[in-house]
Rosetta silent file (secondary structure, phi, psi, omega in degrees, C-alpha in Angstrom):
SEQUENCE: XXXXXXXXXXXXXXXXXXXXXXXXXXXXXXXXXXXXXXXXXXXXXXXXXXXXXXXXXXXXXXXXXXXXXXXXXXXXXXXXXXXXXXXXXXXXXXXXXXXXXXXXXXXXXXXXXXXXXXXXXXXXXXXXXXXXXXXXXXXXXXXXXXXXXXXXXXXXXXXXXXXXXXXXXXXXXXXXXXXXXXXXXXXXXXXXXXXX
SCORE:     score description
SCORE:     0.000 S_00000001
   1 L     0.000  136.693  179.361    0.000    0.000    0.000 S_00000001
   2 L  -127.318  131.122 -179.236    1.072    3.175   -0.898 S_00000001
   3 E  -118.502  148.837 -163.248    0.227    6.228    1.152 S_00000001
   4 L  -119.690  121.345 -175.291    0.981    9.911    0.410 S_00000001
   5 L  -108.117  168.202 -175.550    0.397   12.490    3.041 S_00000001
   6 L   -93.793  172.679 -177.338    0.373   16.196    2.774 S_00000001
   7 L   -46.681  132.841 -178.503    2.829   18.875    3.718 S_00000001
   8 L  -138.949  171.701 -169.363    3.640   19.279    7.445 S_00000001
   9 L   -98.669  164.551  175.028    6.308   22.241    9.348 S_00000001
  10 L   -45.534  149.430  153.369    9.874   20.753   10.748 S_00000001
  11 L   -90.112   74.467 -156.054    9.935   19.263   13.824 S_00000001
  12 L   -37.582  117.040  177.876   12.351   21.507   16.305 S_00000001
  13 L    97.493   -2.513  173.944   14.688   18.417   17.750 S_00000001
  14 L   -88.123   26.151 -134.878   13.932   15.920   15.476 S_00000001
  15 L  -117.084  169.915 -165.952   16.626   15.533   13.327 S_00000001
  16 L  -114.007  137.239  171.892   19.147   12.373   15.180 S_00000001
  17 L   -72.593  -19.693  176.389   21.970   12.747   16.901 S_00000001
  18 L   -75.174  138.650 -167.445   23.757    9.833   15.141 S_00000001
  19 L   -65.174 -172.827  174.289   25.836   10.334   12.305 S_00000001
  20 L   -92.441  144.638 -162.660   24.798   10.020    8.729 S_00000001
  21 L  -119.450   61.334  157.272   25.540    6.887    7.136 S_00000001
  22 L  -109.712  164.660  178.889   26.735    7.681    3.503 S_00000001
  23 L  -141.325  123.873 -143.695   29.573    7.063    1.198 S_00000001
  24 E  -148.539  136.437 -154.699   29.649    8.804   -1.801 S_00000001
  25 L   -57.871  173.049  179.689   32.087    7.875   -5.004 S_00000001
  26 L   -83.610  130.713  178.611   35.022   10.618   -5.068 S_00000001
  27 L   -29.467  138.381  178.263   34.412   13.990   -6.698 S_00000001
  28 L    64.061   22.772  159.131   35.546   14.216  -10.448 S_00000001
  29 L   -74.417  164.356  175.190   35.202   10.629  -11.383 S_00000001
  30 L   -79.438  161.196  169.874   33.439    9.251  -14.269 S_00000001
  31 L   -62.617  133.993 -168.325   30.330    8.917  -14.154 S_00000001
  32 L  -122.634  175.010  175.026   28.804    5.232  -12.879 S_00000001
  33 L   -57.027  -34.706  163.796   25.892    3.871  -12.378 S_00000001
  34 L  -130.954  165.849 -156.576   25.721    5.031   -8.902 S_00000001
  35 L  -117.473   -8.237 -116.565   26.867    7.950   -7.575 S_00000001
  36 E   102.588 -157.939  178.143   26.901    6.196   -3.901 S_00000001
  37 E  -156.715  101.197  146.609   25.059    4.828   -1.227 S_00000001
  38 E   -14.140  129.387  161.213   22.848    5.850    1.732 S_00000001
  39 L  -144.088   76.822 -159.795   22.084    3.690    4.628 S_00000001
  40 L   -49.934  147.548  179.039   19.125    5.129    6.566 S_00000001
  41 L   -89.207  -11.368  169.734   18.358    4.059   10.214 S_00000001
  42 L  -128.660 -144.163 -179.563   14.410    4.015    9.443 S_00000001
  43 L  -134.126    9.528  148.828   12.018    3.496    6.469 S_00000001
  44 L   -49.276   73.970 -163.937   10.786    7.212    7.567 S_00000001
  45 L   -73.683  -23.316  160.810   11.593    9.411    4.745 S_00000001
  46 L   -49.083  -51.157  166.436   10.362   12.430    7.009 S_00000001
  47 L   -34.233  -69.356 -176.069   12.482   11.473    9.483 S_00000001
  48 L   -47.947 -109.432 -164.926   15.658   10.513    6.994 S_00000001
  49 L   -33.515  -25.011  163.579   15.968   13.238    4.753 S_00000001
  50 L   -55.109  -19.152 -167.475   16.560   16.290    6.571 S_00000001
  51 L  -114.675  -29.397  177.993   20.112   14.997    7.923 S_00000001
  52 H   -84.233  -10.518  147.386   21.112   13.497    4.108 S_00000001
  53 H   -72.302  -89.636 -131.916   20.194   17.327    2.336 S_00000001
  54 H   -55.934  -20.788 -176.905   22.291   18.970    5.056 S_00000001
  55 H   -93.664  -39.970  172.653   25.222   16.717    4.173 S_00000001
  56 L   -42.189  -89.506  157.938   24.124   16.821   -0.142 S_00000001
  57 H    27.617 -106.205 -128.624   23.341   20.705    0.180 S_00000001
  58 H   -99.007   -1.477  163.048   26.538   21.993    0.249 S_00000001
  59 H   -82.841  -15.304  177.154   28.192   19.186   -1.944 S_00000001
  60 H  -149.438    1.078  161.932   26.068   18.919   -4.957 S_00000001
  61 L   124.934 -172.793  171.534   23.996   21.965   -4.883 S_00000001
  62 L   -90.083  128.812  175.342   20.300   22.056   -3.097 S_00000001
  63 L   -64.275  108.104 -176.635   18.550   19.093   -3.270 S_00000001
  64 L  -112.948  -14.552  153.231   15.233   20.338   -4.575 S_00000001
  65 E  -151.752  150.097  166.023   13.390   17.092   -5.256 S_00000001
  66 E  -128.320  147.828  160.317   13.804   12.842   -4.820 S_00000001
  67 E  -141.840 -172.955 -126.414   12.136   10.184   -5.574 S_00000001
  68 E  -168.736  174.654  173.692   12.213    6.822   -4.387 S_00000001
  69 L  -122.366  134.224 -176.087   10.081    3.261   -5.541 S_00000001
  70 H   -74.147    9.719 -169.378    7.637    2.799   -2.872 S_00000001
  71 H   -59.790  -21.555 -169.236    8.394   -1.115   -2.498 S_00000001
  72 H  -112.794   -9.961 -165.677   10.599   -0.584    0.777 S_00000001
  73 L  -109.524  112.669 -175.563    9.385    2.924    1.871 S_00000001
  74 L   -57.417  -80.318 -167.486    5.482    2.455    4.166 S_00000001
  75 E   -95.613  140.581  167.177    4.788    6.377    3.596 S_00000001
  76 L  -132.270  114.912 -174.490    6.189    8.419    1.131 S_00000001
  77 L   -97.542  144.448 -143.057    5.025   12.084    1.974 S_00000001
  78 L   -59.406  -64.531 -174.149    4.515   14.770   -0.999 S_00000001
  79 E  -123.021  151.191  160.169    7.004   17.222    0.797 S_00000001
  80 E  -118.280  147.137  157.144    9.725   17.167    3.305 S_00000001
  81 E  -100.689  145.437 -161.371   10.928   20.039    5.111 S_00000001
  82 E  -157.059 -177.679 -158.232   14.275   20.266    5.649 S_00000001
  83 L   -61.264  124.699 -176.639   17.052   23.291    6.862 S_00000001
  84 L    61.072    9.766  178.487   15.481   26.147    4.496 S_00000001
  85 E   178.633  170.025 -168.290   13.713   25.176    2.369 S_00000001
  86 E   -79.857  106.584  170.501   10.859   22.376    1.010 S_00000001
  87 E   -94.909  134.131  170.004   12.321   18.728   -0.854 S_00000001
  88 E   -93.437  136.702  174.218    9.549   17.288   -3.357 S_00000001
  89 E   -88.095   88.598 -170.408    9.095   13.835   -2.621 S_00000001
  90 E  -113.422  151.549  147.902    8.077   11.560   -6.043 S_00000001
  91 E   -99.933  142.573  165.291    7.435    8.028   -6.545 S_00000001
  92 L  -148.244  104.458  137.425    7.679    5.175   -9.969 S_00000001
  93 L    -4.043 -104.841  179.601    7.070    1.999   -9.190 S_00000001
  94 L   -67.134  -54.791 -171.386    7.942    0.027  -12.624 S_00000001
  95 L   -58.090   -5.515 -163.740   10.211    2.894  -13.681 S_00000001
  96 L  -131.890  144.862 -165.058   12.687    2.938  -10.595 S_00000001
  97 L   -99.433  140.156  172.131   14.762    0.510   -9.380 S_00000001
  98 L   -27.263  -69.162 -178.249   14.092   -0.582   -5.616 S_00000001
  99 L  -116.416   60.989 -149.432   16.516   -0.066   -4.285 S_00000001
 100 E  -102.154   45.272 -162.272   17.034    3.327   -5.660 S_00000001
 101 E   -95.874  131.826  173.723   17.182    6.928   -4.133 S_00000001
 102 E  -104.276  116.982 -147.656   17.151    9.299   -7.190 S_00000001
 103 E  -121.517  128.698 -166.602   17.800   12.914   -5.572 S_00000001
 104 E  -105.105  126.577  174.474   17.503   16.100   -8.198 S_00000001
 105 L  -134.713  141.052  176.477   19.363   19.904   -7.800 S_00000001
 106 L   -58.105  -49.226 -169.229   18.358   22.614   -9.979 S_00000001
 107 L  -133.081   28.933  159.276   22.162   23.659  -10.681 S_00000001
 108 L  -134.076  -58.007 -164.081   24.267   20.413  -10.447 S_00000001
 109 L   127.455 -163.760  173.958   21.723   17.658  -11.638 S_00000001
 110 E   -68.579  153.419  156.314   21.099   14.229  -10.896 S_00000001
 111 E  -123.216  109.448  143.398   22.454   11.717   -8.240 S_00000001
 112 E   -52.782  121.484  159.484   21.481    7.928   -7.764 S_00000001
 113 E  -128.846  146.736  164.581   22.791    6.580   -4.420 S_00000001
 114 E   -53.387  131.020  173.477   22.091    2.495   -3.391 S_00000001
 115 E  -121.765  132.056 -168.117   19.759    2.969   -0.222 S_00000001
 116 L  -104.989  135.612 -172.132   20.816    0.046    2.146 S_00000001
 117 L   -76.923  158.130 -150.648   17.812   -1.285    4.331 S_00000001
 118 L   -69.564  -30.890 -179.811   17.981    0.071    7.598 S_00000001
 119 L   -85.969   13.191 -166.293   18.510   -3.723    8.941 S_00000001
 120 L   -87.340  140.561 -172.918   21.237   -4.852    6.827 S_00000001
 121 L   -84.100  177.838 -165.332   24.239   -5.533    9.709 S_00000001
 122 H   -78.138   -3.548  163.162   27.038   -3.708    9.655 S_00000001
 123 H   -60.344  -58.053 -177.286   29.383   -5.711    7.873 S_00000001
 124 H   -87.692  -23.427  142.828   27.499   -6.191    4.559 S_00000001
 125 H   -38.284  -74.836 -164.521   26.299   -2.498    4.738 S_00000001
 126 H   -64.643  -13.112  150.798   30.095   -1.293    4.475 S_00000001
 127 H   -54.416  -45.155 -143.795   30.613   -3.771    1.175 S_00000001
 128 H   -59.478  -64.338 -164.650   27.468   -2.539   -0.381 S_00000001
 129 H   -29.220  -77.142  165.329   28.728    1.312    0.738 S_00000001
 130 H   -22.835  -31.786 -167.194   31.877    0.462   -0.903 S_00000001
 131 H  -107.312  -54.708  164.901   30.836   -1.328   -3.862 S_00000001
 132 H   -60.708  -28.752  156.917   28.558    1.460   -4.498 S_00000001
 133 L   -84.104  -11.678  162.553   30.962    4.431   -4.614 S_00000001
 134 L   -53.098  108.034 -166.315   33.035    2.866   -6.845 S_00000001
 135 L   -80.170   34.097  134.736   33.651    4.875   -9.807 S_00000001
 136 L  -124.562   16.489  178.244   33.813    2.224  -12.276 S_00000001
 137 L   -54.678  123.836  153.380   30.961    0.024  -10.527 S_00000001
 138 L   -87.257    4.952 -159.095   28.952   -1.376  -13.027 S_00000001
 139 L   -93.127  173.781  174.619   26.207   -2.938  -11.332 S_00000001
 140 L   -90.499 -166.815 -169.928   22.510   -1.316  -10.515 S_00000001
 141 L   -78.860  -65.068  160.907   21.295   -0.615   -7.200 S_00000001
 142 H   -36.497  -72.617  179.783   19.344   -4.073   -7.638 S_00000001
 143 H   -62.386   -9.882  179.254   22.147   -6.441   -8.612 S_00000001
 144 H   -67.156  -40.532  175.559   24.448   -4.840   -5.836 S_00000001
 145 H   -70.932  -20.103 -147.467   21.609   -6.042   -3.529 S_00000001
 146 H  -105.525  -41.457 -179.797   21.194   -9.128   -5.222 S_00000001
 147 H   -91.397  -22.648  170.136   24.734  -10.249   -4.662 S_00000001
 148 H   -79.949  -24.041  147.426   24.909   -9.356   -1.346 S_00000001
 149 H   -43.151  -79.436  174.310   21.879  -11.608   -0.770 S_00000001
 150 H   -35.536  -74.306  170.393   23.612  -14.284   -2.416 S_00000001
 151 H   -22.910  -48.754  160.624   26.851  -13.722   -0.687 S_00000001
 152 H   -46.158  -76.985 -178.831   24.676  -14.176    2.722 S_00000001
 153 H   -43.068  -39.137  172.206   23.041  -17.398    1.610 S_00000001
 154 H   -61.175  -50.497  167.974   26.341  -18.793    0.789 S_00000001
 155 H   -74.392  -39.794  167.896   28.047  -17.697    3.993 S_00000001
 156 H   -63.364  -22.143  175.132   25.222  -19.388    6.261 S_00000001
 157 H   -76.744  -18.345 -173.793   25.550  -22.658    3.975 S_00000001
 158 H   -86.989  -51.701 -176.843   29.545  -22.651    4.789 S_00000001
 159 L   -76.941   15.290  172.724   28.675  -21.958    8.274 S_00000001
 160 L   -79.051  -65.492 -153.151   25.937  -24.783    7.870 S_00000001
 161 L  -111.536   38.655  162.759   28.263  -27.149    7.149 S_00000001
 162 L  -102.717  -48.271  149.237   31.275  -26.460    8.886 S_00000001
 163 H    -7.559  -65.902 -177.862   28.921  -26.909   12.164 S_00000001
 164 H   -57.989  -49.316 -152.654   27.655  -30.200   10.596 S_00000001
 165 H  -101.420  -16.415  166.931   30.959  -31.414   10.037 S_00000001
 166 H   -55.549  -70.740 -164.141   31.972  -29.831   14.069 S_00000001
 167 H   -55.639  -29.406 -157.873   29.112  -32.116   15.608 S_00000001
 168 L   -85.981   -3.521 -174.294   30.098  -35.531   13.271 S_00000001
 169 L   133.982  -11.570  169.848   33.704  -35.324   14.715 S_00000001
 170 L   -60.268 -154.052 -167.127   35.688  -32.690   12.591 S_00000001
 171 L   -14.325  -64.094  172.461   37.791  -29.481   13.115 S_00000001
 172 L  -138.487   67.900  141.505   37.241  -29.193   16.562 S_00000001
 173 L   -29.277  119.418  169.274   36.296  -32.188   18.067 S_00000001
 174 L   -79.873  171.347  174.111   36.559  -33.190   21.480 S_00000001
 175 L   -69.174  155.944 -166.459   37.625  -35.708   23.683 S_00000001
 176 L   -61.170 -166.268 -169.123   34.946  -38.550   23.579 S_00000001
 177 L  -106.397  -41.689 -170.293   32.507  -38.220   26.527 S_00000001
 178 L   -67.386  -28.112  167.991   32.353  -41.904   27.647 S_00000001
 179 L   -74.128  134.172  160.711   36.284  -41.302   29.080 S_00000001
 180 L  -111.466  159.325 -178.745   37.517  -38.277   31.231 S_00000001
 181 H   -62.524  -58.352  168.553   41.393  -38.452   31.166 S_00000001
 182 H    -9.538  -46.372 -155.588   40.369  -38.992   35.030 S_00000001
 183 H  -137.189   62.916  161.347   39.610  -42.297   34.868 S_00000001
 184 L   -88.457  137.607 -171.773   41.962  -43.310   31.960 S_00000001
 185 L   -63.650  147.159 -170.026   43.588  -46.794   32.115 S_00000001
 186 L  -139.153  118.184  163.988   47.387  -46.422   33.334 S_00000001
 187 L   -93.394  147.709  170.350   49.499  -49.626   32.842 S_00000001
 188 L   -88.494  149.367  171.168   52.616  -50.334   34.603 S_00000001
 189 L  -118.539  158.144 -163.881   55.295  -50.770   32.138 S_00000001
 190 L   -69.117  176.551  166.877   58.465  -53.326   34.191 S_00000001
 191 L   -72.743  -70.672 -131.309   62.028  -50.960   34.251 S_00000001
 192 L  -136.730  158.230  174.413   63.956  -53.672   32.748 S_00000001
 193 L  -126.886  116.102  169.960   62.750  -56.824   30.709 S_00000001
 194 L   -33.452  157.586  172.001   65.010  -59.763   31.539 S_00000001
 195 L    33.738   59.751  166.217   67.178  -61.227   28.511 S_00000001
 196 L  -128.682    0.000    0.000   67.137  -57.984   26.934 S_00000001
């Protein structure tokens, strides 16, 4: 479901005390597919956007509209207010890739950045980040997510069956259970063996 609410004023104090979580490819590179990547702490774009303009702002000109695909975002509201001034909020479905924020300035132009779901740990966040600022990345927004998905499934199947192969008696196997060194058999061996 997608719901669109009208225009509302700033909240005084709402903005997070926690840094901003972006990484953005280096200035004066060719152009890629993505220009970087975002990793928001909610699915709130009211919330969200006000601390990722103030960091944009003074780096790529004012961010005067974004838009977004609503599959991962609950509300997407018309306008955000943000330090000075109004961000238009748009949604496309079919036309916009998922996992997608496409963010528009009047006198630098477009950006794409990878938006990382807020619950991706922190490990596989800082590939994606990484992978995404690359200035000769060729992947979309999608297949970046799409391989890190993969990459997951693969690492819990190694750590399936390295487990699997723990419990049958591998890597680090223990002593058995039915023994304790305690109550291990101790033979006397003689000193000397006659006619030796």
């Amino acid at each position: 479901m997608i719901t669109t609410i009208r225009y509302t004023h700033a909240v005084e104090g709402r903005t997070s005390s926690l840094p901003l979580r972006l990484m953005l490819a280096p200035a004066g590179t060719a152009p890629a597919l993505l220009d970087g990547a975002w990793w928001p702490r909610s699915r709130d774009l009211t919330a969200e956007l006000p601390a990722l303009t103030a960091v944009l702002d003074p780096l790529w000109g004012r961010i005067t509209h974004v838009t977004v695909n609503p599959t991962f975002w609950p509300v997407i509201p018309r306008k955000v207010p943000v330090d000075g001034h109004v961000v238009g909020v748009g949604w496309f479905k079919a036309e916009q890739d998922p996992h997608k924020l496409l963010l528009l300035s009047y006198s630098t132009g477009r950006w794409d950045l990878l938006v990382i779901p807020p619950e991706t740990i922190p490990a596989t966040a800082a590939r994606l980040m990484a992978e995404a600022a690359y200035p000769l990345g060729t992947l979309t927004a999608s297949a970046l997510m799409e391989e890190a998905e993969q990459r997951r499934i693969a690492e819990e199947m190694e750590l399936s069956l390295v487990s699997v192969w723990d419990s049958e008696g591998g890597h680090g196997a223990s002593l058995p259970t039915s023994r304790s060194p305690a109550q291990a058999i101790v033979a006397q061996v003689p000193d000397a063996v006659e006619g030796i």
